[in-house]
C-alpha positions as CSV (number, residue, x, y, z in Angstrom):
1,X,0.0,0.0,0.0
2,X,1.4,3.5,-1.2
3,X,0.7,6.4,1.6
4,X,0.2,9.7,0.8
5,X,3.7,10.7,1.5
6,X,5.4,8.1,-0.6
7,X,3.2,9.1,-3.6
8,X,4.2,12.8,-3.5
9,X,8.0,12.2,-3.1
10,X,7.8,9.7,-6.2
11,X,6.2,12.1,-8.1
12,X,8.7,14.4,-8.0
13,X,11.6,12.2,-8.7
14,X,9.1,11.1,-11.6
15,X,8.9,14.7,-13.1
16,X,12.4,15.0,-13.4
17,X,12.6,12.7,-15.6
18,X,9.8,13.3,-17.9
19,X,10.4,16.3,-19.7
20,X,7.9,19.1,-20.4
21,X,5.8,18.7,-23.9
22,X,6.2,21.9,-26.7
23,X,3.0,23.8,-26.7
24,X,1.1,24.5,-29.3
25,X,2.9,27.8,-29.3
26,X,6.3,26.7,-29.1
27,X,5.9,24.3,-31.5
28,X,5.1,27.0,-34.1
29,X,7.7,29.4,-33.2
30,X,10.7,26.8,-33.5
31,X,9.5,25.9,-36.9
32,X,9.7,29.2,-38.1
33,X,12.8,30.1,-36.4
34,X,15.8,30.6,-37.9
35,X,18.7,29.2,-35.0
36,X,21.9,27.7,-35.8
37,X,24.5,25.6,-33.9
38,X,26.2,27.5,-30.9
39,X,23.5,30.3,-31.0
40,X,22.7,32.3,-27.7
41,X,19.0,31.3,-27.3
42,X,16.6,33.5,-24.5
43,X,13.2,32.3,-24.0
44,X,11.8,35.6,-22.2
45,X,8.7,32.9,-20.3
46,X,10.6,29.5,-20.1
47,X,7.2,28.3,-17.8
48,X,8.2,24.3,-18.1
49,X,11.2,24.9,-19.6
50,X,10.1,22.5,-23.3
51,X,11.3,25.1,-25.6
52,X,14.8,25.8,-24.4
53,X,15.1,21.6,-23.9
54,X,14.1,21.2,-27.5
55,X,16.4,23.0,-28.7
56,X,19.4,21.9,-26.5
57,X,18.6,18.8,-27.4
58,X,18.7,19.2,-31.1
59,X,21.0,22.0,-31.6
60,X,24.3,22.9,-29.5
61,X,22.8,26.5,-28.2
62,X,23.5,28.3,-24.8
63,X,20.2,28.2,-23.5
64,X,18.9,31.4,-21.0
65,X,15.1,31.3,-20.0
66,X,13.3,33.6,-17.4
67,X,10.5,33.4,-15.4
68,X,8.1,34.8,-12.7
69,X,7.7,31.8,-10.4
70,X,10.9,31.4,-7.9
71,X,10.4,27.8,-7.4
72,X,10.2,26.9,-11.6
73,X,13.7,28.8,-11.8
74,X,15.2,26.0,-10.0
75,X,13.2,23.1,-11.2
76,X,14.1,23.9,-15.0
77,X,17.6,24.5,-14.3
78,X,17.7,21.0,-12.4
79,X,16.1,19.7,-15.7
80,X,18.9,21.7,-18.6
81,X,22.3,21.0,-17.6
82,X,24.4,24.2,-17.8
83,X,21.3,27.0,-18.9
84,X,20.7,30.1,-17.1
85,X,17.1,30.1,-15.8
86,X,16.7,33.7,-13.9
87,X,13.8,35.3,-12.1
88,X,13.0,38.6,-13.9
89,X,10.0,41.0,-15.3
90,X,9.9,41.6,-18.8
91,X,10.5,45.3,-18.2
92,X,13.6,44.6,-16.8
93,X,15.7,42.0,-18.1
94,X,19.0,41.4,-16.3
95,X,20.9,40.7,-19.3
96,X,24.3,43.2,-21.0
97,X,23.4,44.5,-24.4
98,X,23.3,42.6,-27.5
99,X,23.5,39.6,-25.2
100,X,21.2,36.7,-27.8
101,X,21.4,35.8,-31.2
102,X,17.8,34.7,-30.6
103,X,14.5,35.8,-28.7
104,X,11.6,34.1,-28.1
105,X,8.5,35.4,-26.6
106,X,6.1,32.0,-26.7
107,X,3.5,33.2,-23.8
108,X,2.3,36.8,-24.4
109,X,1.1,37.4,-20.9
110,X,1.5,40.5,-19.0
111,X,4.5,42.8,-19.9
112,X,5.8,40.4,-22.6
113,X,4.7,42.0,-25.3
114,X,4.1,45.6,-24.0
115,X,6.0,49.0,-25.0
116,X,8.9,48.9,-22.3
117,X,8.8,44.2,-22.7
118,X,9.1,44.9,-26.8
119,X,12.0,47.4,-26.2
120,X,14.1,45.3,-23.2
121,X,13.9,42.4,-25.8
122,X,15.2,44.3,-28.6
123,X,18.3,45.5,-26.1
124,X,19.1,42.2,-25.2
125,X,19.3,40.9,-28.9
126,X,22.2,42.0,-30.9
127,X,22.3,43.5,-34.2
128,X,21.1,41.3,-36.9
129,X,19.4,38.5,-34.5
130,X,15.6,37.6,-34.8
131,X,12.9,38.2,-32.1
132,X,10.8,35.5,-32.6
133,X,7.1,36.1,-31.1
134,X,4.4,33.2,-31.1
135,X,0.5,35.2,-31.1
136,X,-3.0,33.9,-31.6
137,X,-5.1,34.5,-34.7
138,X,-7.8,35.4,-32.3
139,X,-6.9,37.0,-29.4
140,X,-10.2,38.1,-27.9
141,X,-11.6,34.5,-28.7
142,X,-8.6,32.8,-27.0
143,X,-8.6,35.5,-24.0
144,X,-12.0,34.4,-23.6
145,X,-11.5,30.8,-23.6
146,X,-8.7,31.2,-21.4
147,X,-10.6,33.6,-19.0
148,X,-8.1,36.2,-19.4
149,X,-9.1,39.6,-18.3
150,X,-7.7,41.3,-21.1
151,X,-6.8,39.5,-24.4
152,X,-3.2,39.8,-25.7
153,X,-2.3,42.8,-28.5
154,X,-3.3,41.7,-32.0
155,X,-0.9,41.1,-34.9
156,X,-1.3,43.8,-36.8
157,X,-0.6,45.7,-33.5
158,X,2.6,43.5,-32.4
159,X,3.8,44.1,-36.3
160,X,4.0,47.7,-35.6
161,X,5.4,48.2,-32.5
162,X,8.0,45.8,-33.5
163,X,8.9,48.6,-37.0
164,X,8.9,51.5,-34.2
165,X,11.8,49.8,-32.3
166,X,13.7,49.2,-35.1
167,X,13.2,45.7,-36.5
168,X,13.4,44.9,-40.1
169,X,12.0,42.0,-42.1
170,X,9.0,41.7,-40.3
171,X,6.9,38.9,-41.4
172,X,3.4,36.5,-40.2
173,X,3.2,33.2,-41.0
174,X,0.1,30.8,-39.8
175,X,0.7,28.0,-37.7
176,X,-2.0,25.9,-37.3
177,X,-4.7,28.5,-35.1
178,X,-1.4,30.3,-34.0
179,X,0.9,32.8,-35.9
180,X,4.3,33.6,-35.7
181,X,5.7,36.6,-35.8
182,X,9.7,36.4,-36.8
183,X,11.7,40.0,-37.1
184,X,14.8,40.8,-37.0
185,X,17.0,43.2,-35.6
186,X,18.8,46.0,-37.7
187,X,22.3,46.1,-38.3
188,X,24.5,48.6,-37.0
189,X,25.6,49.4,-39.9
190,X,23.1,48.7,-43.5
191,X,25.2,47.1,-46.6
């Protein structure tokens, strides 16, 4: 007979070793992304950690996530061997400049995708990398069905705020019911 105890303390041994499933969302925006071997790689909501594992596991990157929930810092870094899992808002990202060759923004919720999220990410990414940004084709549908408050910017929205902080190359492509937005950051310097 298992007690109560003994089931909760397997379970967590059990969780370490099944790794977290691609959303939906992260699916999408690692199909459309454009990341190479040895590629500096920030997920700016690594909830789960599945996207940054994916890509360690089929690419040699340096993996950095960040997240809002203090105890799912540890847990994903106990999961990816030799990432950099911090605690961090949006607004503030404690990264140098022109830190990632890579972005992704897989969970627009809360100051992900807002004015001051939008311009830390484009800090953090150097010149020439690609912001990669996972959306809904119907925010206020999905909002609902999610019972968010307040549904997540739309496309059309997202695509211009990304040409007022300087990204080029902007493009949509359809994923399934999801988008994904890929831009890329100017060069210093245009050829």
């Amino acid at each position: 007979m298992i007690i109560k105890e003994q089931a909760a303390s397997g379970r967590r041994d059990w969780e370490l070793f099944v790794r977290p499933r691609l959303s939906a969302r992260e699916k999408s925006a690692i199909r459309w992304a454009a990341v190479e071997d040895y590629d500096r790689v920030f997920d700016m909501e690594c909830s789960g950690g599945a996207l940054l594992i994916a890509l360690k596991d089929s690419l040699r990157v340096r993996a950095c996530g960040m997240t809002r929930e203090p105890g799912e810092a540890e847990e994903i870094m106990e999961i990816i061997d030799g990432s950099d899992i911090i605690l961090a808002s949006p607004r503030d990202i404690p990264f140098r400049t022109c830190s990632f060759d890579e972005v992704f923004v897989t969970r627009n919720v809360g100051d992900n995708l807002s004015e001051q999220g939008v311009s830390e990410a484009a800090r953090v990414l150097r010149p020439g990398g690609q912001l990669i940004v996972s959306c809904s084709l119907f925010p206020r549908a999905a909002a609902f069905f999610r019972g968010d408050s307040e549904p997540e910017p739309d496309r059309h929205t997202l695509m211009r705020r990304l040409q007022e902080h300087d990204f080029k190359h902007i493009s949509f492509r359809r994923s399934g019911m999801r988008g994904v937005i890929t831009a890329w950051k100017k060069e210093i310097i245009e050829k």
